[in-house]
C-alpha positions as CSV (number, residue, x, y, z in Angstrom):
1,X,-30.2,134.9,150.5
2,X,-30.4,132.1,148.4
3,X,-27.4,132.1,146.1
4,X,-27.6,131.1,142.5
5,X,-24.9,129.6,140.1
6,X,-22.5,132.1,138.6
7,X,-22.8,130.6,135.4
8,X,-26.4,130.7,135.2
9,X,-26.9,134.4,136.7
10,X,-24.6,134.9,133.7
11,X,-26.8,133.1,131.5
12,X,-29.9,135.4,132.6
13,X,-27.4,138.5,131.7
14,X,-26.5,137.5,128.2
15,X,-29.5,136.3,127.3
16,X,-31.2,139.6,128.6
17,X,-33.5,138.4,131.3
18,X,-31.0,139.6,133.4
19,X,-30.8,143.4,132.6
20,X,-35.0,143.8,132.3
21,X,-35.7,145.2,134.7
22,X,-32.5,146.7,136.4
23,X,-32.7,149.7,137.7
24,X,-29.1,149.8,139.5
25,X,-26.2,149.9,137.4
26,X,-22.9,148.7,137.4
27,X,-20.3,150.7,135.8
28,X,-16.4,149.2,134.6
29,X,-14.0,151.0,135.9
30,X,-11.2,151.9,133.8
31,X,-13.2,149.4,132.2
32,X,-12.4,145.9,133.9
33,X,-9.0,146.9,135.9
34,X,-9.5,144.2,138.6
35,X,-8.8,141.5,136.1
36,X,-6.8,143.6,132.8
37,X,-4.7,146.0,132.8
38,X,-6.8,149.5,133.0
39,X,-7.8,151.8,130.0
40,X,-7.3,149.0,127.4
41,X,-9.6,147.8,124.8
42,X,-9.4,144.9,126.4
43,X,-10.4,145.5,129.4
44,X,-13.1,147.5,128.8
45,X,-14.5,144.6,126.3
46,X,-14.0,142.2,129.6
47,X,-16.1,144.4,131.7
48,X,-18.9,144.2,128.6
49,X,-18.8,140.6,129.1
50,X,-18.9,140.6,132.7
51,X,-22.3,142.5,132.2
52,X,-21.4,145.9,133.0
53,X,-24.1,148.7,132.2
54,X,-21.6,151.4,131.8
55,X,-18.0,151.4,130.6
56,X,-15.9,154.1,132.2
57,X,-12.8,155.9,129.8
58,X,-10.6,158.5,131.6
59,X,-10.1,160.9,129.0
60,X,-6.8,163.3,128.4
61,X,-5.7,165.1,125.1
62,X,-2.6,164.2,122.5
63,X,-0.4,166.6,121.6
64,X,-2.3,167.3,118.3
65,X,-5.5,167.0,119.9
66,X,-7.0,163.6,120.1
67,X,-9.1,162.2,123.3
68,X,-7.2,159.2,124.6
69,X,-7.8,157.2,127.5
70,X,-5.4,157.0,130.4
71,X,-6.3,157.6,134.1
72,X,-3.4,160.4,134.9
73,X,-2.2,163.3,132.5
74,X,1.3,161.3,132.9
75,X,2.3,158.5,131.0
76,X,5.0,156.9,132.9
77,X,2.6,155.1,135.3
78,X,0.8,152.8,133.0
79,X,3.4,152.8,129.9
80,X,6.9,152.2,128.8
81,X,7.0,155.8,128.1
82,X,10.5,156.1,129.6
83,X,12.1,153.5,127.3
84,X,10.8,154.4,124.5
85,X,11.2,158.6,124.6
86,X,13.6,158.4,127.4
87,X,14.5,162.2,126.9
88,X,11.3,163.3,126.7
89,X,10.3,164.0,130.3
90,X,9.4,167.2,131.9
91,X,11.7,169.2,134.3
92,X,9.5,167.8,136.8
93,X,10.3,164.4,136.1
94,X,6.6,163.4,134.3
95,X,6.3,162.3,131.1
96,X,3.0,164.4,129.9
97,X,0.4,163.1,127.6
98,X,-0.1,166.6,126.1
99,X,3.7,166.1,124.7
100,X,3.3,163.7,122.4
101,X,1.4,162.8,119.1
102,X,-1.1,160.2,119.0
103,X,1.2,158.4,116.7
104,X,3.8,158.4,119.5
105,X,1.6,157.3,121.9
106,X,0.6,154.2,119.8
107,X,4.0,153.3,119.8
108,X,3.9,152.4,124.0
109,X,3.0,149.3,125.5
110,X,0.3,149.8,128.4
111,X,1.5,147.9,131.6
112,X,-0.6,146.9,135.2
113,X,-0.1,150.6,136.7
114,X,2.9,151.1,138.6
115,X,3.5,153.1,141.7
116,X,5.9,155.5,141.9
117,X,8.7,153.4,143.1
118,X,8.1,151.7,139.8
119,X,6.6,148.4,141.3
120,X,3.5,147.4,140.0
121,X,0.6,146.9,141.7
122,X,-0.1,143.5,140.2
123,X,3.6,142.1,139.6
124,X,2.6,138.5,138.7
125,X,-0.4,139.1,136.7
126,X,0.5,140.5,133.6
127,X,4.3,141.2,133.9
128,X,5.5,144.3,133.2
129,X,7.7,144.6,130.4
130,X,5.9,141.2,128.5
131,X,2.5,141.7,127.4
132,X,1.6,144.3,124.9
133,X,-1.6,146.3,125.4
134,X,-1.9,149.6,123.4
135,X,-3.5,153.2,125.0
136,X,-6.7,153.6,122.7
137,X,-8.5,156.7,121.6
138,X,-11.8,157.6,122.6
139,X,-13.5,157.0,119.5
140,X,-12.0,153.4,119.6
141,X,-13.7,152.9,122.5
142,X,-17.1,154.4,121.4
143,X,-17.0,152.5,118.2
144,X,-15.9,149.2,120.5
145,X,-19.2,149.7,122.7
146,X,-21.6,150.6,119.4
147,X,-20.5,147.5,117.7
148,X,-21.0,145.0,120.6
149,X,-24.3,146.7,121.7
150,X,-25.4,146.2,117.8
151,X,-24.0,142.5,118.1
152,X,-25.7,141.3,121.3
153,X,-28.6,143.7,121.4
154,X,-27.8,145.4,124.7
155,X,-27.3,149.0,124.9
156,X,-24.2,149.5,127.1
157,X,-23.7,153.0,127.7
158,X,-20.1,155.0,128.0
159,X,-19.6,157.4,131.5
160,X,-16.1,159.6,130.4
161,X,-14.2,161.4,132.7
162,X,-12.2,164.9,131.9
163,X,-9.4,164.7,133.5
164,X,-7.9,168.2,134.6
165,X,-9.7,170.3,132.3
166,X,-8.5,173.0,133.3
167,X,-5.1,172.3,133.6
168,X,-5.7,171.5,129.8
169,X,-7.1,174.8,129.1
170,X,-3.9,176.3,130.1
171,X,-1.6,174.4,127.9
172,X,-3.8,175.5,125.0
173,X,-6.0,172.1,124.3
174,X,-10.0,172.6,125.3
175,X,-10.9,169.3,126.0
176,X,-14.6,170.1,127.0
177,X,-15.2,170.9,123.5
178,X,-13.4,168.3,122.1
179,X,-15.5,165.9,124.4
180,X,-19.0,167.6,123.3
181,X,-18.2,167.5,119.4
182,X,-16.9,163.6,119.4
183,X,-19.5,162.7,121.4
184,X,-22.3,164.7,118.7
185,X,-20.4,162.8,116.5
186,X,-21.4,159.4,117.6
187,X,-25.3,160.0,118.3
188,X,-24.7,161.3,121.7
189,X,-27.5,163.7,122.5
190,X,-30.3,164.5,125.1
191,X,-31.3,163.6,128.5
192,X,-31.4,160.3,127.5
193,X,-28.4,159.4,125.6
194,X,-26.3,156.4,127.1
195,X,-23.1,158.4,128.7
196,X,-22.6,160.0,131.7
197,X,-20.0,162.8,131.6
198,X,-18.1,163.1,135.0
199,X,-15.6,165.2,136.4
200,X,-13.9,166.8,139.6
201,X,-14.3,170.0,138.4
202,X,-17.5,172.1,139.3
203,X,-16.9,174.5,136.5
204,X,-16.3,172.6,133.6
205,X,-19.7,170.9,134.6
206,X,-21.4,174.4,134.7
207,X,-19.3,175.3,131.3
208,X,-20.7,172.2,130.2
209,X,-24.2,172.4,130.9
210,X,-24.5,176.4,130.2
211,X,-22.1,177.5,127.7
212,X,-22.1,174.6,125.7
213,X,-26.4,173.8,126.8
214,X,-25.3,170.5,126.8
215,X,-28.7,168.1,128.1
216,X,-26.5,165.3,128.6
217,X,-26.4,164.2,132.2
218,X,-23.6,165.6,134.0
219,X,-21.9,163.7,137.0
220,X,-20.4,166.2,139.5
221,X,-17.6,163.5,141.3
222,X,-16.6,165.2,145.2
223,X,-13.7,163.6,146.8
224,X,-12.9,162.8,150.2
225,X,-9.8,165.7,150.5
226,X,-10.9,168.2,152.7
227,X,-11.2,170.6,149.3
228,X,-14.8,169.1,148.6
229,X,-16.1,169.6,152.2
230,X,-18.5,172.6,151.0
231,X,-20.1,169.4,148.9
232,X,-20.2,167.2,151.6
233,X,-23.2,169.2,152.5
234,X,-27.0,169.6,151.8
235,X,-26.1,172.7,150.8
236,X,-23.6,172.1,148.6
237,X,-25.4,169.3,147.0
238,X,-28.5,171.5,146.2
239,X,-25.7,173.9,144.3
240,X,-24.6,170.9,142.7
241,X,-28.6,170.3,141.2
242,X,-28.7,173.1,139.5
243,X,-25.8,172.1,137.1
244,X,-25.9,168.2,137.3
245,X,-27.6,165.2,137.0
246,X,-25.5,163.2,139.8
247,X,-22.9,162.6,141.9
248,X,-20.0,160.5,142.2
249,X,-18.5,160.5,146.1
250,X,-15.7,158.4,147.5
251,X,-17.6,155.8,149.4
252,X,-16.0,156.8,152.5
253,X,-18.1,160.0,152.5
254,X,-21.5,157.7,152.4
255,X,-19.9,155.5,155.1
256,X,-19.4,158.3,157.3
257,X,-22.9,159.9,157.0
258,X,-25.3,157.4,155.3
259,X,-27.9,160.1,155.3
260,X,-25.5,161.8,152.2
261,X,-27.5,159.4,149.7
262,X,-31.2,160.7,151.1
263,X,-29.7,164.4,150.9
264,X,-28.8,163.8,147.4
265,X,-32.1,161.7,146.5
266,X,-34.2,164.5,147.9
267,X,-32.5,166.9,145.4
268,X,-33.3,164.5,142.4
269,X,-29.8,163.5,141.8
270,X,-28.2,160.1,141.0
271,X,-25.2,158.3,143.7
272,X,-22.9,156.6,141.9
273,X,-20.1,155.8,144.8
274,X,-16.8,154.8,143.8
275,X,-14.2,152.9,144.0
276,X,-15.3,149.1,144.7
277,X,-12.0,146.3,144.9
278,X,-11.3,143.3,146.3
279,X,-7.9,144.7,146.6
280,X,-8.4,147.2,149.0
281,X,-11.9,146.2,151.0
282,X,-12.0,148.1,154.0
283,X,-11.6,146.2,157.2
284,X,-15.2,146.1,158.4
285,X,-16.7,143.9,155.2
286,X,-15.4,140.0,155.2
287,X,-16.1,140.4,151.1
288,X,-16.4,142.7,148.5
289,X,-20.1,140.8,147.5
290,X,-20.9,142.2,151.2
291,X,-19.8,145.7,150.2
292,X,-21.5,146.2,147.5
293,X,-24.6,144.9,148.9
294,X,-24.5,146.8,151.7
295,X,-24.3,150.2,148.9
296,X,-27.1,149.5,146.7
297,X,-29.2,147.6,149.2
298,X,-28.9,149.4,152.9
299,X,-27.4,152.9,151.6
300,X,-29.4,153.1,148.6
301,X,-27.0,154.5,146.0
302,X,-28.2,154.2,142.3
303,X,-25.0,152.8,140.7
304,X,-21.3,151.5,141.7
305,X,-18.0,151.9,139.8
306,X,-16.2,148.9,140.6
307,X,-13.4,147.3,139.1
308,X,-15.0,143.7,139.5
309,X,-18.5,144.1,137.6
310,X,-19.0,140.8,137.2
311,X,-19.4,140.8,141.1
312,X,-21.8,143.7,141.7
313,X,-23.7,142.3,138.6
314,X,-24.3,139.3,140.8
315,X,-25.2,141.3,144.0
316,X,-27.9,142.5,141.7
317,X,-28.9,139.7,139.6
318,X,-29.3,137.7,142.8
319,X,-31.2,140.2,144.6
320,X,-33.7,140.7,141.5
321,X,-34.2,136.6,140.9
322,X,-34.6,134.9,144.0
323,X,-38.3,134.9,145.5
């Protein structure tokens, strides 16, 4: 493949040639994460600039009921939650979203995600401890994306995850609803509106689409833990058609039976793999360009989350432009 410069496939990208056309997309996860810390403004403003056609906000609830974004229902992985509310943990040890005010939660610094040994997993990047990134809201977001998509003319779409809905339910919060009436809010409606809404959970997507008649495309995501094996399936995918729009499989499950995308394509539903990182490529690729070719080019799926969008808007871009 002939390769072009960086700079100018970037050039094509912002000055629109290179999203006519596109019929693959790349979506941020946790907005930029491979170069900011994850769930920040920032970085999901980085992975707008890197070209990304969807930004990706894991969404939780506030103690008095506000959608923010952070990737577990815990705080203590990617805040300083335990200096700053040090008694404030849970007899298990977890410092829970759900327990705290938004105003609370506006008082933490966001840090690189930590393990649970405390380490980070990026210790010389943005050190712990000395940069100060803030856990936004969801309508911060949304607002973020509308006003760059109405200052550069693209139209960037959103793709929100409920986490543990559920598990919200039963401490008294319905995030579902409170996703369907922010999102109303902001124009969100239709088939066609620009957001995906994804989740784990078969039956909030059913609640979703048949309590609530939500049209908005629904993304049911199956994981690789032997709980999802029913969905591994053709059968289970054709249950998953008649509630959703798409799916969202660990890439492993692809890798293991390539014919999963054709299974899912037959049924008229999207394949949006995830995750894709240069820090954790599996052996058999020599680089994560080769990865994510070998997705959307030899597998056929229809979208990548990827922490690095720059790089699978590239694979694209390069696949699109040269003759």
């Amino acid at each position: 493949m002939k390769k072009l410069s960086f700079l100018f496939l970037i050039f094509l990208l912002v000055s629109g040639l290179g999203v006519i056309g596109r019929e693959k997309i790349v979506i941020g996860h946790r907005g930029a994460a491979g170069y900011l810390p994850e769930h920040t403004l920032e970085s999901y403003a980085f992975a707008y600039a890197l070209g990304a056609d969807y930004i990706e906000p894991d969404l939780v609830m506030t103690k008095d009921g506000v959608l923010i974004c952070l990737h577990d229902i815990y705080l203590e992985y990617t805040t300083d939650v335990e200096e700053m509310f040090p008694d404030r943990r849970r007899s298990d040890g977890h410092w829970y979203a759900i327990d705290f005010t938004l105003e609370e939660i506006k008082r933490l610094s966001v840090h690189e995600r930590c393990r649970r040994d405390g380490r980070p997993y990026f210790p010389d990047r943005f050190p712990v401890g000395k940069s100060r990134f803030e856990v936004p809201t969801f309508a911060e977001v949304i607002e973020l994306i509308q006003g760059l998509n109405k200052t550069t003319g693209r139209d960037v779409g959103i793709y929100p995850e409920l986490k543990k809905p559920g598990w919200h339910m039963q401490q008294g919060h319905d995030i579902v609803a409170a996703l369907i009436k922010i999102l109303d809010r902001y124009g969100y409606r239709g088939p066609d509106a620009k957001v995906f809404i994804q989740c784990f959970e078969a039956d909030t997507l059913t609640r979703l689409r048949y309590e609530f008649g939500t049209a908005l495309p629904l993304v049911q995501l199956v994981s690789a833990s032997p709980g999802y094996w029913r969905m591994w399936k053709r059968e289970g995918l054709a249950e998953i058609a008649q509630y959703a729009d798409g799916i969202g499989p660990n890439k492993s499950i692809i890798e293991k039976n390539p014919d999963y995308v054709d299974w899912a394509h037959e049924l008229g539903l999207l394949v949006h793999p995830y995750t894709f990182r240069a820090d954790s490529l599996p052996r058999k690729y020599g680089s994560l360009e080769e990865e994510i070719e070998t997705f959307f080019f030899d597998y056929g799926v229809d979208g990548v989350f990827t922490d690095h969008p720059d790089v699978a808007v590239k694979c694209l871009l390069e696949a699109r432009y040269v003759p």
